[in-house]
C-alpha positions as CSV (number, residue, x, y, z in Angstrom):
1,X,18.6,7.6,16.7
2,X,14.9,6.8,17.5
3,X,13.9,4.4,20.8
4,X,10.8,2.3,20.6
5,X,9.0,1.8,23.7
6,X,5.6,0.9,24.1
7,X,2.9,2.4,26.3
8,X,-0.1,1.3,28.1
9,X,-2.7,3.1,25.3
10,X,-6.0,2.1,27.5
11,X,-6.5,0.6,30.8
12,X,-8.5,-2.8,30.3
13,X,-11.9,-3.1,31.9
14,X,-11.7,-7.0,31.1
15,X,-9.4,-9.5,29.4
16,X,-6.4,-7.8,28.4
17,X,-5.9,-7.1,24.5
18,X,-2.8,-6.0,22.0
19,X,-5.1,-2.9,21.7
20,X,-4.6,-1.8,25.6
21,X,-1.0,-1.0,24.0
22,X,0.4,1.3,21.5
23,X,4.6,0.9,20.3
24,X,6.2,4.1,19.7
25,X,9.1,6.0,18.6
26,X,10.4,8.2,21.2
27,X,13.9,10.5,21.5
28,X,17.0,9.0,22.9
29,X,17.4,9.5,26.3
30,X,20.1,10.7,27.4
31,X,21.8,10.5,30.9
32,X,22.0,13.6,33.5
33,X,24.8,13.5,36.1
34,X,24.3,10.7,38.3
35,X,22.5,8.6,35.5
36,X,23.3,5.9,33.0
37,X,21.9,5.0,29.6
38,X,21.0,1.4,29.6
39,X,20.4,-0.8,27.0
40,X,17.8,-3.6,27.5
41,X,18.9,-6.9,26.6
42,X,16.2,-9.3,28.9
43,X,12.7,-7.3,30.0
44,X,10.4,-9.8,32.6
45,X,6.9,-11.0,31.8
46,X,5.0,-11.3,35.2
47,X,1.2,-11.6,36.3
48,X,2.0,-8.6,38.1
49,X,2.2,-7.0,35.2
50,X,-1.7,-7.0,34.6
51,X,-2.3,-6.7,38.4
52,X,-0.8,-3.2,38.0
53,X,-3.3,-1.9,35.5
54,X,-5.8,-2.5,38.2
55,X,-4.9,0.4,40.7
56,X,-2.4,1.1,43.5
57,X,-0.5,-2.4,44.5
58,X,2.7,-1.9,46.3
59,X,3.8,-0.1,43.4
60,X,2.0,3.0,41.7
61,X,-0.7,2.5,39.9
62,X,-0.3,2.0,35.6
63,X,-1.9,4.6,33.9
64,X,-3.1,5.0,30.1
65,X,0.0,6.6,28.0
66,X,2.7,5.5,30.7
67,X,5.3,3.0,29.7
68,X,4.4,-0.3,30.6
69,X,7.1,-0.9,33.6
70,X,9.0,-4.1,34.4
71,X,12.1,-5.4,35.3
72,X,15.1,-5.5,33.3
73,X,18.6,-6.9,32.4
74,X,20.3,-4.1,30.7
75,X,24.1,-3.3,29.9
76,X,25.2,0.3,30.8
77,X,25.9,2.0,27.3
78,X,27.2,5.6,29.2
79,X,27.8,6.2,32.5
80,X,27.5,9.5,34.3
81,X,28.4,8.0,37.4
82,X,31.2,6.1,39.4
83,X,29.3,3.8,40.7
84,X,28.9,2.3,37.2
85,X,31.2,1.7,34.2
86,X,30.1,1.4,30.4
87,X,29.7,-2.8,30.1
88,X,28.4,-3.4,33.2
89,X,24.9,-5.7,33.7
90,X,22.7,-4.4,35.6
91,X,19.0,-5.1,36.9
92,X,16.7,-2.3,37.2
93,X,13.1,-1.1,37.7
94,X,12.5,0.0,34.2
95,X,9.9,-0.7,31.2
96,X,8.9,-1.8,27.9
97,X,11.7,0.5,25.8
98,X,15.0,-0.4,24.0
99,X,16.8,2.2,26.4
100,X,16.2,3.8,29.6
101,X,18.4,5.9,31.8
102,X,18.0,5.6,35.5
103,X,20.0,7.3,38.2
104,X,22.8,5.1,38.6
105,X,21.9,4.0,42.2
106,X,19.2,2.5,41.9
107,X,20.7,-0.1,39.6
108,X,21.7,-3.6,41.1
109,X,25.3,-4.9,39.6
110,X,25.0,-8.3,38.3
111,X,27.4,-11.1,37.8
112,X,28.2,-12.1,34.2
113,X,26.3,-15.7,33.9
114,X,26.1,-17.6,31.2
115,X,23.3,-17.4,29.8
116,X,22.2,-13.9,30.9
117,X,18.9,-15.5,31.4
118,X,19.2,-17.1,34.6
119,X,19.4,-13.9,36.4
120,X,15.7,-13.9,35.4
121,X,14.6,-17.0,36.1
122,X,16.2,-19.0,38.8
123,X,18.9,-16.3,39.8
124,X,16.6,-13.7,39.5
125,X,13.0,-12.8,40.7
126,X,11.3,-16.3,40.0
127,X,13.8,-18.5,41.7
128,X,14.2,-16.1,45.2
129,X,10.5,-15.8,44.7
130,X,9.9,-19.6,45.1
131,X,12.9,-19.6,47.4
132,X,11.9,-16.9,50.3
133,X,8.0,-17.4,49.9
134,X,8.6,-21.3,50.5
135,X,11.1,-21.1,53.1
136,X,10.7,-18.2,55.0
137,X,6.6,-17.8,54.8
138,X,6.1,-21.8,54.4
139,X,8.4,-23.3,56.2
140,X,7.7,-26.5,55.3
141,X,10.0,-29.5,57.3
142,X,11.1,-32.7,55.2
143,X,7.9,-35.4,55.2
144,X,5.8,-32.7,54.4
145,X,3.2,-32.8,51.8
146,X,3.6,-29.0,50.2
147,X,1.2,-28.1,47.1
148,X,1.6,-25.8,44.4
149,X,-0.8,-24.2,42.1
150,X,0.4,-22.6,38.6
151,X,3.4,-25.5,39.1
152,X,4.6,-25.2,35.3
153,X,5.0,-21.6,35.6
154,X,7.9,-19.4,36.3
155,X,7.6,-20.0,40.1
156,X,5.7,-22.2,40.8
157,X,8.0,-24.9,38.9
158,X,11.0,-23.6,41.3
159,X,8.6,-24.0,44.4
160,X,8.0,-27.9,43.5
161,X,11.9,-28.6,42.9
162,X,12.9,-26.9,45.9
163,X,10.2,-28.5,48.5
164,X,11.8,-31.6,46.5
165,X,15.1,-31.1,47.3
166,X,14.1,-30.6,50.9
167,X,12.7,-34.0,51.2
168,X,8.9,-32.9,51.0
169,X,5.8,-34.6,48.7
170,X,5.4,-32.2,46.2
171,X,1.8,-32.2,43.9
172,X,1.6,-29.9,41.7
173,X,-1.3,-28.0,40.2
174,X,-1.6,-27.1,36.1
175,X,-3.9,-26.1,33.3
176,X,-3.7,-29.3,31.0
177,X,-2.2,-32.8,30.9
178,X,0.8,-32.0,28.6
179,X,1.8,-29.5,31.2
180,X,1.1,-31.8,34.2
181,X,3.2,-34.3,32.4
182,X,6.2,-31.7,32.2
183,X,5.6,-31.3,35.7
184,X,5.9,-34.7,37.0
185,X,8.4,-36.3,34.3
186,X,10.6,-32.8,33.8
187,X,10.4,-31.4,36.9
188,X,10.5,-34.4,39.2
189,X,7.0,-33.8,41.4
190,X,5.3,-36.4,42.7
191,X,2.2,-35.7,41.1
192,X,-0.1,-33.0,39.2
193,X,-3.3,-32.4,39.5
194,X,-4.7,-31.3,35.8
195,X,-7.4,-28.3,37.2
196,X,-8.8,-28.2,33.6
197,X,-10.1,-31.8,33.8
198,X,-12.9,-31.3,36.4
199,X,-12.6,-33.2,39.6
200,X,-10.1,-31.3,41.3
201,X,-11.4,-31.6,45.0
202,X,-11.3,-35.8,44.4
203,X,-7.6,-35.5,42.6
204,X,-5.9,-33.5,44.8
205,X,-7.2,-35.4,47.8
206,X,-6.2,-38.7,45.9
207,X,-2.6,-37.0,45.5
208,X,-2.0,-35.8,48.9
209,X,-3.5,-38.8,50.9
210,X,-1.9,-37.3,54.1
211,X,-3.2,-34.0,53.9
212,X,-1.4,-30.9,53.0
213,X,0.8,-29.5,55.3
214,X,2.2,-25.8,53.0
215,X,0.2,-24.7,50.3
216,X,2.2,-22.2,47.8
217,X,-1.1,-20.2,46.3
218,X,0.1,-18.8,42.5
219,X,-4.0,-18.5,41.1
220,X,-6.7,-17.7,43.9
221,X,-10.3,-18.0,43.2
222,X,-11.6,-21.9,43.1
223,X,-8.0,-24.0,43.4
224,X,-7.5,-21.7,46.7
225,X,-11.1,-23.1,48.1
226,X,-10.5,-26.0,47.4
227,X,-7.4,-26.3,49.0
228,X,-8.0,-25.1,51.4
229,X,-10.5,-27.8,52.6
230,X,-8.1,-30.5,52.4
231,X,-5.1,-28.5,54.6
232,X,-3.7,-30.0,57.9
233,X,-4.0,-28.6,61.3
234,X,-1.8,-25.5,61.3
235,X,-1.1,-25.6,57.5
236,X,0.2,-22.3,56.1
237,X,-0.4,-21.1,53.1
238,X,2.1,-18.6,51.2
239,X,-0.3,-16.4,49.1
240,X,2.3,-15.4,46.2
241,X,-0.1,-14.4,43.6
242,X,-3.8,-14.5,42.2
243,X,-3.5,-14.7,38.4
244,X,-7.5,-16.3,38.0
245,X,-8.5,-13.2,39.2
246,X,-6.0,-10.8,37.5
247,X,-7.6,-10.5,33.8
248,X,-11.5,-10.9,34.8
249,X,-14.5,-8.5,35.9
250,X,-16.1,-10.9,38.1
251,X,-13.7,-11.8,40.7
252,X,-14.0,-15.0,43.1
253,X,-13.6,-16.5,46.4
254,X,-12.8,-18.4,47.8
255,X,-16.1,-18.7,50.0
256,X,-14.5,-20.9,52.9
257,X,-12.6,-18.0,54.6
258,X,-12.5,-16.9,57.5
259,X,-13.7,-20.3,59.1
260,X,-11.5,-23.0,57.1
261,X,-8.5,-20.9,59.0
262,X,-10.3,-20.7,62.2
263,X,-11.3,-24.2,62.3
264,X,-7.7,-25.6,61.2
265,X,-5.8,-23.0,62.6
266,X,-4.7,-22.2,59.4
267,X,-2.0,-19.6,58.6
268,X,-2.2,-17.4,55.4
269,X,0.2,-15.1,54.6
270,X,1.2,-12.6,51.9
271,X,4.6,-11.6,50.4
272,X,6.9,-10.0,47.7
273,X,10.0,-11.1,46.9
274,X,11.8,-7.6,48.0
275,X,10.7,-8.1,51.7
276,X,13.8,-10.8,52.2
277,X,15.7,-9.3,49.8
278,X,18.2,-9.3,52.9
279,X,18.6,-12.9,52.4
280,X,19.0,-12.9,48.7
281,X,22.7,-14.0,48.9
282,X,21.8,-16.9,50.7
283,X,19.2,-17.8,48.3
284,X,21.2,-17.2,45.4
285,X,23.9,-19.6,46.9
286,X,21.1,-22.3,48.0
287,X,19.6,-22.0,44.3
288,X,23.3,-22.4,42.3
289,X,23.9,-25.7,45.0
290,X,20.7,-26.9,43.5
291,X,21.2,-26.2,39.9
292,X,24.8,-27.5,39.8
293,X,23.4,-30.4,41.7
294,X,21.0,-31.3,39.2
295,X,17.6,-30.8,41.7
296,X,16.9,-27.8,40.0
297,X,15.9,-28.1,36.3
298,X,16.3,-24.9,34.6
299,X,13.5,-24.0,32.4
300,X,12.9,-20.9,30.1
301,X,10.4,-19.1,27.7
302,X,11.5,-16.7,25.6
303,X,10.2,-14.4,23.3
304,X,12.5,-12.3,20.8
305,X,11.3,-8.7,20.0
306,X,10.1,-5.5,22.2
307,X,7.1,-5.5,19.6
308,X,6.1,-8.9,21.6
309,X,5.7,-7.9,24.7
310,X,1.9,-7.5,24.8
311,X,1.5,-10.9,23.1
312,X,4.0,-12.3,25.2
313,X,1.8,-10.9,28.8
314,X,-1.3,-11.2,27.4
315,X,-0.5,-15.5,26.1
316,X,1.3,-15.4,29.8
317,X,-2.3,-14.4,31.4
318,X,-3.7,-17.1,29.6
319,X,-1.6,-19.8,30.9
320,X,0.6,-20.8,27.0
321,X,3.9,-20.3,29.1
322,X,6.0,-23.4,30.8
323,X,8.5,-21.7,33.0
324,X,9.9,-18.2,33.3
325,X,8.8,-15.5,30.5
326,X,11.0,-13.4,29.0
327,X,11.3,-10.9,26.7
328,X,14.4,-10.4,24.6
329,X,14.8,-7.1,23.6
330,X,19.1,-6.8,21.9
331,X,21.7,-9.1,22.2
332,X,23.8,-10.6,25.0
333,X,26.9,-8.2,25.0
334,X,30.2,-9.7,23.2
């Protein structure tokens, strides 16, 4: 029995490209004591992703001929471990293969959901993403105006729901007008702001006519800038990503820093999702309220086949996805 992975065949210099990775047969693992065999049924597509094959992050550095790493759904095929039975669902730190084995704790047990997708999306990284960098770096208060860039995407469409469901203005920020409708008429935001028209400065200020009082940065470069310039008095801003500068040589801004957050007293700050991962219960409790509730709309992108992966990060880079990308890899277990 042969295991296809694929591997990271060259590190890009510029735009990322199907030939930067190579799919492979490689032998069946198989578990030492301590370990499990996993199967991969759901692999996660992330920005991150590319940011890795740029150097040391808070994860290792990617380098050419490793696996391309990500974060998985799998079902434990054979256990060499109490702490895990054959059946079980598990997430795990692992990468672009149809089986892994890991030791068995440093998998996380996972509830059987229906579909196993959610415990991607809004159970899973996206949702406590948008949940603890909103909340607990943002804390925005209800009559708030909060804005989010990247607002179709896998987080930034959970951001927008959730600042709505706290009684905030949401406007959102998106790459075209079929995706700012989705947006506004899907998603329930008050307004988009279409940064691939021209004009953002004018249409955001249009959009937010009290200021804006959280910003929830997804993108970097220009749409920070300019954000930036129409913030409140002691705005923050939860810098969760920088995707415009993730697959480029050149780099940008913005050019207003340090004295936009001087002047307005501005607080910036970065975060991954693992540093609350002590509140993850109560964000996966807050998220289900929301879901069941109907203020949380649910929305997925997947792509079937390990062979898609690369298309599937590389079309993710370029902005094609609306809501959390995925990559199926086998079957939901019976």
């Amino acid at each position: 029995m042969t295991n296809r992975q694929i591997v990271v065949a060259s590190l890009p210099q510029g735009a990322l490209e199907p030939s930067h990775f190579q799919l492979q047969d490689a032998e069946m693992p198989t578990p030492q004591d301590g370990e499990v065999l996993l199967r991969t049924i759901l692999m996660s597509i992330d920005a991150a992703n590319r940011s890795w094959m740029q150097g040391a992050t808070y994860r290792d550095a990617v380098q050419a001929g490793d696996p391309m790493p990500t974060y998985a759904i799998c079902e434990v095929v054979e256990s060499r471990s109490s702490r895990c039975t054959v059946g079980d669902i598990v997430a795990v730190e692992s990468v672009w293969a149809d089986y892994v084995t890991r030791p068995a704790h440093k998998t996380q047990k996972l509830p059987r959901v229906a579909p196993l997708s959610h415990l991607l999306s809004v159970y899973g990284i996206a949702g406590k993403t948008a949940f603890h960098g909103l909340l607990s770096v943002g804390q925005p208060l209800a009559g708030e105006t909060i804005v989010v860039s990247a607002a179709a995407g896998s987080v930034g469409s959970y951001v927008g729901q959730i600042g709505k469901a706290l009684g905030c203005r949401v406007v959102g920020i998106a790459g075209g007008a079929a995706k700012c409708s989705h947006v506004v008429d899907t998603l329930g935001f008050d307004a988009c702001v279409d940064y691939q028209a021209g004009g953002v400065f004018k249409a955001l200020r249009a959009a937010c006519p009290d200021g804006v009082d959280v910003y929830f940065d997804n993108v970097g470069g220009a749409v920070l800038e300019t954000t930036l310039a129409l913030m409140n008095e002691r705005g923050r801003v939860v810098c969760c990503g920088a995707i415009s500068q993730y697959d480029t040589t050149t780099p940008s801004g913005p050019r207003n820093l340090p004295g936009m957050v001087v002047v307005k007293r501005l607080r910036m700050e970065g975060f991954i999702v693992m540093d609350f991962a002590h509140n993850d219960a109560k964000a996966t409790r807050a998220l289900h309220t929301w879901v069941s509730s109907g203020q949380i709309t649910v929305t997925e992108d997947i792509v079937e086949g390990l062979e898609n992966a690369p298309s599937a990060l590389i079309g993710l880079l370029n902005g094609n996805n609306t809501g959390k990308r995925m990559v199926r890899v086998g079957p939901d277990p019976a």
